[in-house]
Structure formats: C-alpha cells, structure tokens
C-alpha positions in Angstrom: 39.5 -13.7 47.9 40.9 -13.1 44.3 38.7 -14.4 41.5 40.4 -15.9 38.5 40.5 -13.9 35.5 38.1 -16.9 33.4 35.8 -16.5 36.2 35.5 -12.0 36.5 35.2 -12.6 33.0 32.5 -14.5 32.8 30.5 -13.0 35.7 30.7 -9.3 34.0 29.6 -10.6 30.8 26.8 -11.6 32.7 25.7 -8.7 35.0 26.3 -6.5 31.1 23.8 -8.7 29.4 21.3 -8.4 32.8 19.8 -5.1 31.4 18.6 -6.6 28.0 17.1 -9.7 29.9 13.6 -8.5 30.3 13.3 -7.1 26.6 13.8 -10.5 25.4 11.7 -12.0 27.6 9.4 -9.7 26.5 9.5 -10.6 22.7 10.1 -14.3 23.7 6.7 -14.1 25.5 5.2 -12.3 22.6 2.5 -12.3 21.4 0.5 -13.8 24.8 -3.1 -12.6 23.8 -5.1 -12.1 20.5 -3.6 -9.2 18.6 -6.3 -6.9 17.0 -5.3 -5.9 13.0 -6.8 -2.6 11.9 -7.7 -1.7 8.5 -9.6 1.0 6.7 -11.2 -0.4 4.1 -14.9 -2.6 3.9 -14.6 -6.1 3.9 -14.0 -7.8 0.9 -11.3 -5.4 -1.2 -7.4 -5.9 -1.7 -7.1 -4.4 1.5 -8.9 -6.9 3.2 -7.7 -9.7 1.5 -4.4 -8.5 2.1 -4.9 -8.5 6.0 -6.3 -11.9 5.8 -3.5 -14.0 4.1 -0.7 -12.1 5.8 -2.6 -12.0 9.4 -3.3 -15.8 9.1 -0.1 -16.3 8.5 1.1 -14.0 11.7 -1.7 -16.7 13.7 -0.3 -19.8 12.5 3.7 -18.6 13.4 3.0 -16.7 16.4 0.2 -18.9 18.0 -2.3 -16.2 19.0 -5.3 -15.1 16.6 -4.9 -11.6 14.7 -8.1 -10.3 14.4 -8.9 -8.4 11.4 -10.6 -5.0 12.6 -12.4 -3.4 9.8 -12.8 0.4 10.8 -13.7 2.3 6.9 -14.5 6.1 6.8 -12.9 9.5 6.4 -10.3 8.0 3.9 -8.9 5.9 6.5 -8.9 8.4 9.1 -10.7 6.8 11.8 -9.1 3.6 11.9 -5.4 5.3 11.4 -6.1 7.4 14.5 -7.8 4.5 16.5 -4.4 2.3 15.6 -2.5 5.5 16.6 -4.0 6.5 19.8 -3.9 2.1 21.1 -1.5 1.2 23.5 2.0 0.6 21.9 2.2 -3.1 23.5 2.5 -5.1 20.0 -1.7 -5.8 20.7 -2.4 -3.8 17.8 -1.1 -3.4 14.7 -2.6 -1.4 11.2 -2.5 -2.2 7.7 -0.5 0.7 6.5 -2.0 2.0 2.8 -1.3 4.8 0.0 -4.3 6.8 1.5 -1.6 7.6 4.6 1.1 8.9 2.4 -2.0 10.6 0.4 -3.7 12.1 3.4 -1.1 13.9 4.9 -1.2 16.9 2.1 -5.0 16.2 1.2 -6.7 17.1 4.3 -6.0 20.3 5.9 -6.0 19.2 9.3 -5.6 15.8 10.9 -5.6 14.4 14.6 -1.6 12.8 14.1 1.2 12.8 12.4 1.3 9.3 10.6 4.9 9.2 9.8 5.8 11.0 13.2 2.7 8.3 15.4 4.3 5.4 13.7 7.2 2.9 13.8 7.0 0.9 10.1 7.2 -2.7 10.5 7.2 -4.8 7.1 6.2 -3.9 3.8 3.8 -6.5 2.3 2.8 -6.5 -1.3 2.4 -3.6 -3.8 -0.5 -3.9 -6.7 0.3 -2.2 -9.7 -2.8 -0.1 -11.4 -3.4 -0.6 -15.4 -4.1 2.9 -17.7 -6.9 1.6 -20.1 -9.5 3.1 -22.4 -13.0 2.0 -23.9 -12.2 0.4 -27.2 -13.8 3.4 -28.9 -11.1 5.6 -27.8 -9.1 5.6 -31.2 -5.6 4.7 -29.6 -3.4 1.9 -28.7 -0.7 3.1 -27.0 0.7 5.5 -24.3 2.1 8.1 -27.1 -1.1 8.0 -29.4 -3.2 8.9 -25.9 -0.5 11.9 -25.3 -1.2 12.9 -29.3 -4.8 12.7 -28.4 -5.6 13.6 -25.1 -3.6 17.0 -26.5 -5.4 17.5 -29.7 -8.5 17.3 -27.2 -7.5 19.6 -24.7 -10.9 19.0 -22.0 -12.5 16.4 -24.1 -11.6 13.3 -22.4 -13.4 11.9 -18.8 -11.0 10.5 -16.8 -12.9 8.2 -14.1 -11.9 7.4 -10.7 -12.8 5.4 -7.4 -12.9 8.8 -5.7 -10.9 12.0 -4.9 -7.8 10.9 -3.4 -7.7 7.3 -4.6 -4.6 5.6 -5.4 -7.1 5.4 -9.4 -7.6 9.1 -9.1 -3.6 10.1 -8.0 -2.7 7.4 -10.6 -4.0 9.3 -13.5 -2.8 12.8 -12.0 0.6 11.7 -11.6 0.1 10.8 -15.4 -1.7 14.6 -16.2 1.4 16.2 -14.3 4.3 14.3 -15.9 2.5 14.6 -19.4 0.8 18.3 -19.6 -2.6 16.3 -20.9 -6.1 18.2 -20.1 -8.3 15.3 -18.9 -12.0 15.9 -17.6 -11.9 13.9 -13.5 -14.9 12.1 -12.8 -15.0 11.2 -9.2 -17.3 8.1 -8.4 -18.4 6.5 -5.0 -16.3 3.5 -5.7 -14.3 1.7 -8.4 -17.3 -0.6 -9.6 -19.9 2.4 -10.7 -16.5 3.8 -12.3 -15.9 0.7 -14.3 -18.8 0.4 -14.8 -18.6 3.7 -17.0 -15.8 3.1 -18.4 -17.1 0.0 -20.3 -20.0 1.3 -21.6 -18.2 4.2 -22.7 -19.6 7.4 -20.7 -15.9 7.8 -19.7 -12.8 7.7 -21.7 -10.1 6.6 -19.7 -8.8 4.8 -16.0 -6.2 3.7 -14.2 -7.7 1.1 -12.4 -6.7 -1.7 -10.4 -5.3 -4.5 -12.0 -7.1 -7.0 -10.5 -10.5 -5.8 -11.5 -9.7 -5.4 -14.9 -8.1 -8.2 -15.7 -11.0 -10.1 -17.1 -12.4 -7.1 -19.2 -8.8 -6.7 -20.8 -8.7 -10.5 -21.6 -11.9 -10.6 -23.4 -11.3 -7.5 -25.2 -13.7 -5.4 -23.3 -11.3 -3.0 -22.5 -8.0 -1.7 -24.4 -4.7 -1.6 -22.0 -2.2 0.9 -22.9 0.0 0.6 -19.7 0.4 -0.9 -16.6 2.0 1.6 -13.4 4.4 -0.5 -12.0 8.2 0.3 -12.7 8.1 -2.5 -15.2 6.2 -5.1 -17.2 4.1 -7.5 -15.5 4.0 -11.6 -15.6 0.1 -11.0 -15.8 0.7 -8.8 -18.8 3.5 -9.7 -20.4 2.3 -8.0 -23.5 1.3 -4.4 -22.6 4.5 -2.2 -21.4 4.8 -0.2 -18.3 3.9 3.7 -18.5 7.1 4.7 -17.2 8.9 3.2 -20.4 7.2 6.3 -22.2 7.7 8.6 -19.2 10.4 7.3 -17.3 10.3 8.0 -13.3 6.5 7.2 -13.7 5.4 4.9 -11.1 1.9 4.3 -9.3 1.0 1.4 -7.5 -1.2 0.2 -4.6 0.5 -1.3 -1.3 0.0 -2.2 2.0 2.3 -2.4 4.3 2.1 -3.2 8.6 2.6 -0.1 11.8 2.6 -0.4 14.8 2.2 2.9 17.3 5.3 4.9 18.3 6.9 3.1 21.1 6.2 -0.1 20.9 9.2 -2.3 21.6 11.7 -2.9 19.1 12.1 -6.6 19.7 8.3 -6.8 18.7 8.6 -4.9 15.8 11.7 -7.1 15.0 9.8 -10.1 15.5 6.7 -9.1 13.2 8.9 -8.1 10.7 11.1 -11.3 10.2 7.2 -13.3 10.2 6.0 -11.1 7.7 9.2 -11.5 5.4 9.3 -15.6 6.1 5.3 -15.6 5.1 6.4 -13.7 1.9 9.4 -16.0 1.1 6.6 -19.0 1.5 5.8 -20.2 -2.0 2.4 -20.9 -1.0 1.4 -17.4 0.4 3.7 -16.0 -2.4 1.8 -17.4 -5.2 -1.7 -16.5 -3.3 -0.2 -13.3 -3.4 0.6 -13.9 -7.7 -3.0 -14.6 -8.2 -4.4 -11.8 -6.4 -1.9 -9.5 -9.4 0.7 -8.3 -5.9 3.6 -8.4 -5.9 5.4 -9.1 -2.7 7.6 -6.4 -1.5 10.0 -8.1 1.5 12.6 -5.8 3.4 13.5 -4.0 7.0 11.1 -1.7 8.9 13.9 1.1 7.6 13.0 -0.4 4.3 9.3 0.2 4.5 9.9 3.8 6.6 11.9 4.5 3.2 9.1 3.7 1.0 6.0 5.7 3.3 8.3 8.5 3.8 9.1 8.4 -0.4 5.5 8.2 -1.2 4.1 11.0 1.6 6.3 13.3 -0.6 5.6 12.1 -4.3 1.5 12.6 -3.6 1.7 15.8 -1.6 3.2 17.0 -4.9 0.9 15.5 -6.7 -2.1 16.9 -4.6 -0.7 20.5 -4.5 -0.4 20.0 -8.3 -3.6 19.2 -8.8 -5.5 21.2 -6.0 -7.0 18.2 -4.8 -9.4 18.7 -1.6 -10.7 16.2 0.6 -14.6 15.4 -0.1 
C-alpha cells in the first residue's frame, strides 16, 4: 500500500526526532533529587553568600533543594577536585572562582585540568576590589601613588588576604602594569589585613569592596581606585584604576561548572535559571547591596571569561614568582 506524501512526511519527521526523545526527557525530568552545590570557601564570605542567593533561587525554579557544600582548603583544591571527580549527572554542580583561573600557574602540580574537567555553565556576579591607603599615606590619587610608591622604591607594605588571593593578584597586576616596588605582606585572611591597614602598619590594599565600604565612608580609609573596568554606582566619586592604566582590570567573580560530560540539555537548563534569577529585580538588587555586579550570558560566554582570566594570572604569577604557601 502507497502512503500519501502528507502522511511519509509526517511519519519520517517523527522516527528523525526519535533519537533526541530521551535527552529531553532527561532535562524535562531534571532535576529529580537534591542537587549538592560545592564551594571552596568557609561559610559566611562572598563566596558563600553568593551560592546561597543564586542556589535558592535554582530550589525555588527547579523544585528540588541545592545544597550548599562548603569544602575550604588548599586554595580551593579539594573541593574543585571533589566537584571534578562527581558523577557528571547534573547532581553536582561548583561555584566556579578566580582561585581556578589563579591556580592553574600557581601550583606546580594539580590532580585536573580545570578548564579541560569542566563544562562552564553561567557566569553569576563579579565584585570589583577598591585600591586604598591609610590616610597617612600622603596621596590622593592613582598618579600621586605611582609618583610615590617610585620615589620610595621598597618603602611601601602592600597587605593582602594571602598569596594568591584575588587582594594579593589585584595589587600585582597593579606592580606589573606600573613598574612600582611595593613591600607584600601576606596575611591569614582579609580581616587581620585590614585590620593593618587601618591602624597604619601597612600602606596600601586592594581589598574587597564590600569590606571596605564602611571604613571609606567614614573617612577611615582614603580610596584611590576601584578595579572594575569602570566607575561604580557605590562610588560614584572615586574613578576606576584602569582610567590611569588603561587595560587594568581586577575583580572577584563566581561563576557555576558542572563536570565534563554532563548533558548539555542540563547545562542549558541551569544556565537559562541562573540568567532568569539575575534578570529578577529582587535577586538583582540583593545582588547591588552585596557591591556585585551581575554578569548574565551563555556557558560559551563564561568559558570565554575562565579561559581569559586562567591566562591574565598565569602572567601575572610568572611575573611575580608567586609560589603556592
């Protein structure tokens, strides 16, 4: 029996979408169980908070809990490798962070290959740092610090939250691009560092913003820059670093992975949550208050950025001769 040309049509359109059936009943089904979220930093931090907002808001779209996995140590080693090495089923996902891009040049040898062990899934928010000194420092801008810092060659302690902190490659970034000779103090955290830098046993930092903030407003501490590509709403006032040196840019950001091989219509699916959860004006502005800015886009998008900054710090570490502690 012949079969009318409507109905071959229609029955080899069929049998050609047969083969992509289970892959969206995969992703349709998704997520079925709690998802486990794994960061590398204590509770409490930007990281943290980060992975809260964005994971409750993953919970409340997707229906099943994301559960923030805090796994700190070795600069985030352990809990890259532990995301790495999991089952790439869309039941665990990491909060991607500058210490990956950072990592890859500053430790000699590592377990994976982040940007090879990974498939990037949405960029989330970016939080610029802010280049300050003590008020006794006898400067007020970015060009009287150069003047300075180089008619003090050695002179000036330049504090930090740690070798290999987005701080301490924020203020060697600046060293590189300007030629300065500035003292690094490495402490066990940004607070001691702070800390320091108030009471005037260091010079200089390029701290988070969010820490700052308070000590800038009431005069505690001068601001000379902030890191980002371009002024901030939170400092309207104090102008970006890179308007001195242009191409300077140094900013916190986090960012989600997911292991190599884990299905593309998962990936897909986190991605468009994450960018409808950073388009909400609720999140969004949670976001504002915490000094982020959200930074939607494509996984391609966020593989750009991770693949842009693994190559801007390994410069910067090589520059430096930076080791691991």
């Amino acid at each position: 029996m012949k079969l009318q040309r409507r109905q071959f049509l229609s029955l080899a359109a069929g049998a050609a979408a047969l083969p992509a059936l289970p892959h969206i009943a995969r992703a349709q089904a998704y997520p079925a169980k709690p998802v486990r979220f794994i960061i590398g930093y204590t509770s409490g931090g930007s990281a943290d908070i980060t992975a809260r907002l964005i994971g409750q808001w993953l919970s409340d779209r997707l229906g099943q809990p994301f559960i923030i996995e805090s796994r700190p140590g070795a600069g985030t080693n352990i809990a890259t490798e532990a995301a790495i090495r999991s089952a790439p089923d869309g039941y665990t996902v990491f909060l991607a962070a500058p210490a990956n891009a950072i990592n890859a040049t500053l430790y000699e040898k590592l377990n994976f290959n982040f940007l090879r062990d990974i498939v990037p899934v949405a960029g989330i928010v970016r939080f610029p740092n802010v280049m300050e000194v003590n008020p006794a420092v006898p400067v007020k801008t970015v060009p009287e610090f150069i003047a300075y810092a180089k008619a003090n060659p050695g002179k000036i302690n330049m504090a930090s939250s740690g070798n290999g902190s987005t701080i301490h490659m924020s203020g060697e970034l600046f060293k590189m691009m300007t030629g300065v000779n500035m003292v690094h103090i490495p402490y066990r955290g940004g607070a001691p560092a702070l800390t320091d830098l108030l009471g005037g046993q260091v010079q200089v930092m390029f701290d988070n913003l969010p820490t700052s903030l308070e000590h800038i407003r009431t005069g505690a501490l001068r601001p000379l820059g902030v890191t980002a590509a371009t002024r901030l709403e939170l400092l309207p006032g104090v102008p970006a670093v890179a308007e001195f040196l242009p191409g300077y840019e140094s900013s916190a950001w986090y960012g989600i992975a997911v292991p190599k091989g884990t299905p593309a219509e998962i990936v897909d699916l986190l991605n468009r949550t994450v960018n409808a959860g950073l388009a909400d004006p609720t999140l969004k502005a949670r976001f504002t208050d915490l000094s982020a800015v959200v930074v939607p886009g494509s996984p391609a998008d966020f593989g750009k950025l991770l693949a842009e900054e693994t190559e801007k710090w390994g410069k910067v570490v090589k520059f430096a001769g930076i080791k691991a502690d």
